[in-house]
C-alpha positions in Angstrom: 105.1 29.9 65.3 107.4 32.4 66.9 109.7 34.5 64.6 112.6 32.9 66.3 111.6 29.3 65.5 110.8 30.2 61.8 113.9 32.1 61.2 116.4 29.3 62.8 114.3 26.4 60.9 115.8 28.2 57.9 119.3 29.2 59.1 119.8 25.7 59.9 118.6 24.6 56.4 121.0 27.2 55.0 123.8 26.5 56.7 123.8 23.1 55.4 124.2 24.5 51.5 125.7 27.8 52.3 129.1 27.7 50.2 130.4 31.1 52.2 131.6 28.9 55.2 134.3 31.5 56.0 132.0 34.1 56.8 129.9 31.5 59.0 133.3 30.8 60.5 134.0 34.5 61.4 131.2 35.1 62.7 131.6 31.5 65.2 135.7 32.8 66.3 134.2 36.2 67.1 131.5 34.4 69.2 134.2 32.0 70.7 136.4 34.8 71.5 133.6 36.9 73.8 132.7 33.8 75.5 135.8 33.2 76.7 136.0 36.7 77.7 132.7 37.3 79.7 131.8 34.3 80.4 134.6 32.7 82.5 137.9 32.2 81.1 138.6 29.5 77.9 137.8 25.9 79.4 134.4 25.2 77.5 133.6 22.2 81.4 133.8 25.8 83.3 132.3 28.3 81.3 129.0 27.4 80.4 128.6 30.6 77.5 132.1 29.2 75.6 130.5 25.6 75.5 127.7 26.7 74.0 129.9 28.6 71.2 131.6 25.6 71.1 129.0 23.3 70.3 127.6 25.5 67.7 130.6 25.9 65.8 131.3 22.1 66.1 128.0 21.5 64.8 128.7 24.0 61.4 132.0 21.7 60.8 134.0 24.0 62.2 138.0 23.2 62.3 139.5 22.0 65.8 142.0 24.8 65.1 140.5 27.8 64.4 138.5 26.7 67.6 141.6 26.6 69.4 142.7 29.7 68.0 139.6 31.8 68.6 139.5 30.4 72.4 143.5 31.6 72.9 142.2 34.8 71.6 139.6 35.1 74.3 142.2 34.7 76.6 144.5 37.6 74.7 146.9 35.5 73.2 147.3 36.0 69.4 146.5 39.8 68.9 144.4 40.9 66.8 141.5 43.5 67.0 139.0 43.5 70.8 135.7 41.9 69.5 132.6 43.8 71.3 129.0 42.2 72.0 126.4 45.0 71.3 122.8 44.5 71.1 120.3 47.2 69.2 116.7 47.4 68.3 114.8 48.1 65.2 111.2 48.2 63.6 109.8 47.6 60.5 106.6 49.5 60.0 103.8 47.2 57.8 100.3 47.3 57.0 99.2 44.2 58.9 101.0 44.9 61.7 99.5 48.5 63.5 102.6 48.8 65.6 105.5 47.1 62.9 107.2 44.5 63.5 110.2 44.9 66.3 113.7 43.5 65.8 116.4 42.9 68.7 119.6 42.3 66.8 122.7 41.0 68.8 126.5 42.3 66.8 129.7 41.3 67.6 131.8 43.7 65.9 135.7 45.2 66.8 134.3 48.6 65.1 130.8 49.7 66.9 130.6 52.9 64.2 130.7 50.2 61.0 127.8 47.9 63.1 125.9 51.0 63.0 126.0 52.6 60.1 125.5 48.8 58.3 122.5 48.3 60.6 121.5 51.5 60.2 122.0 51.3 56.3 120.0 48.0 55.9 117.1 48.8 57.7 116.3 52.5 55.9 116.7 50.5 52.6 114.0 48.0 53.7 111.6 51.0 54.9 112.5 50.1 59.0 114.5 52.4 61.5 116.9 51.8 64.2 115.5 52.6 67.6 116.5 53.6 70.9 117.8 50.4 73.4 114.8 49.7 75.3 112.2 50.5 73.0 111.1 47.0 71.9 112.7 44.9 74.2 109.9 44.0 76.8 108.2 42.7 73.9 110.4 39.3 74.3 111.2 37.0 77.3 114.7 36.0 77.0 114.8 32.5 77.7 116.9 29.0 76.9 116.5 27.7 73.5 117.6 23.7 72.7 116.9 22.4 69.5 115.9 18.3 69.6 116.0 16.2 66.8 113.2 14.2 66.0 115.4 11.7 65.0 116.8 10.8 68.4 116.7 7.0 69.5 113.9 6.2 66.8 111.8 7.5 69.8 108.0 7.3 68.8 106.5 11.1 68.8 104.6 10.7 72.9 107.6 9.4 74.0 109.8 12.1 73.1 107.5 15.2 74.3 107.0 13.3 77.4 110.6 13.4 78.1 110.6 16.8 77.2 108.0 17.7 79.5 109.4 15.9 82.1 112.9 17.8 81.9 111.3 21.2 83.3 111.3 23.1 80.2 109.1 26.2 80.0 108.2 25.4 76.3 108.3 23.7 73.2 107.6 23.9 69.4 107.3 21.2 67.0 108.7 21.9 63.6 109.5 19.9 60.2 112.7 17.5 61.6 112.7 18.4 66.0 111.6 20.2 68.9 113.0 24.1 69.9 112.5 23.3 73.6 112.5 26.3 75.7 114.2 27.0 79.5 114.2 29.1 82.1 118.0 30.7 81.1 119.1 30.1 84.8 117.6 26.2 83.9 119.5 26.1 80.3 122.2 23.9 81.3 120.7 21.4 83.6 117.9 21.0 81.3 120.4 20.3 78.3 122.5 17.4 79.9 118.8 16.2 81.2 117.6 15.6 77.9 121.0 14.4 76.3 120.9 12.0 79.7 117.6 10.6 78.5 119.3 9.9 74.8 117.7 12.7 72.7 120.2 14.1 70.2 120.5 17.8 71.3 121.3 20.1 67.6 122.0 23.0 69.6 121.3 25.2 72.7 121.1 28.9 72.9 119.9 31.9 74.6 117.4 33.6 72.7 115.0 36.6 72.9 111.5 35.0 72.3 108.4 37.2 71.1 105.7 37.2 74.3 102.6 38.1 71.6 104.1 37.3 67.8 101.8 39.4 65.1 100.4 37.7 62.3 101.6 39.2 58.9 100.0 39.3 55.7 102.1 37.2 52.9 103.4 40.7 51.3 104.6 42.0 54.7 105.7 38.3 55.4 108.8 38.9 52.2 109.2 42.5 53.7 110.5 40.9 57.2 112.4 37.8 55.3 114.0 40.3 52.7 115.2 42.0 55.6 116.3 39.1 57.6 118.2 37.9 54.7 119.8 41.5 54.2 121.0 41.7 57.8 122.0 37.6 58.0 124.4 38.6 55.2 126.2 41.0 57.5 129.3 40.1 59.0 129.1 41.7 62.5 125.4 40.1 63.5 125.5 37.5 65.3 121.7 37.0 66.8 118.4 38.3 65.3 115.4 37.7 66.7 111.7 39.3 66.0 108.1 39.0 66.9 106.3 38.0 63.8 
């Protein structure tokens, strides 16, 4: 299983219990905000990226107002600070893994010095580095990620993957409770409202950066990369981590 699929399984489980909403929240306004910014102004049936935002932060219970208030911020009404959409790259050198294990890390930050000394912070105390943009990235197609419930329509198990198949998707994973079906990102949208068409409950879509070769870890270099996913999860300008284990 892909480091991305692993990792979001257990994001999604955590935001369930996760008693910090407001932090969760911060981090979905500042994600609201750019997508009205760069990705086509703040009407969510226009702008493909901001509906996307949307959805996610409808799906964490998010309040209608503060997504009303992050969208007029988007569009500069409000004030406040210019939130920034950086992405940086890191590895994690371990034993069972000859080349470490590489991180692409997307931020959202209104202070790019603070997202790099934090980034840069966490990783030296977990024994990684920050790298130079470019380094790791050819080691991940970025791609369309929708997560499917397995719950949707009572569907039996052939049924469901067939209409999957069927939609054009590039990929899929089964895990625990759904499907991470993966597009073509030019394909993300059409393949979304073909699947919700067909009655499948759709948890969440997403462009993601997905690992073309994931390395297998031993179970000590396995709490390495979690302990470091945790560290950096708990930081309040990333948005996005993804990683080939």
């Amino acid at each position: 299983m892909s480091g991305h699929s692993k990792w979001a399984t257990t994001k999604r489980a955590k935001a369930v219990t996760d008693s910090k909403r407001s932090a969760l929240f911060t981090k979905l306004a500042n994600m609201i905000t750019v997508a009205v910014r760069t990705g086509g102004g703040g009407d969510p049936e226009m702008n493909f990226k901001l509906r996307l935002a949307v959805d996610k932060a409808r799906s964490a219970s998010m309040p209608k107002e503060n997504i009303e208030r992050s969208i007029k911020r988007g569009l500069g009404e409000g004030g406040g600070a210019s939130i920034e959409e950086e992405t940086y790259e890191g590895l994690l050198p371990l034993k069972s893994a000859s080349a470490g294990v590489a991180f692409i890390i997307e931020t959202l930050s209104d202070n790019k010095n603070r997202t790099v000394s934090g980034l840069r912070t966490i990783f030296t105390k977990h024994g990684g580095r920050l790298i130079n943009s470019g380094s790791v990235n050819y080691l991940f197609d970025q791609m369309g990620s929708i997560f499917v419930l397995k719950s949707s329509n009572q569907l039996a198990k052939d049924e469901l993957e067939l209409i999957i198949i069927d939609s054009g998707a590039e990929d899929y994973e089964e895990v625990e409770d759904g499907y991470f079906v993966y597009t073509k990102m030019v394909d993300l949208q059409n393949i979304k409202t073909t699947l919700e068409q067909a009655g499948l409950i759709i948890e969440s879509a997403e462009i993601i950066f997905r690992a073309k070769m994931p390395v297998e870890l031993s179970d000590e270099d396995q709490e390495k990369v979690e302990k470091l996913m945790d560290a950096l999860d708990e930081n309040g300008d990333v948005h996005e981590v993804f990683f080939n284990a």
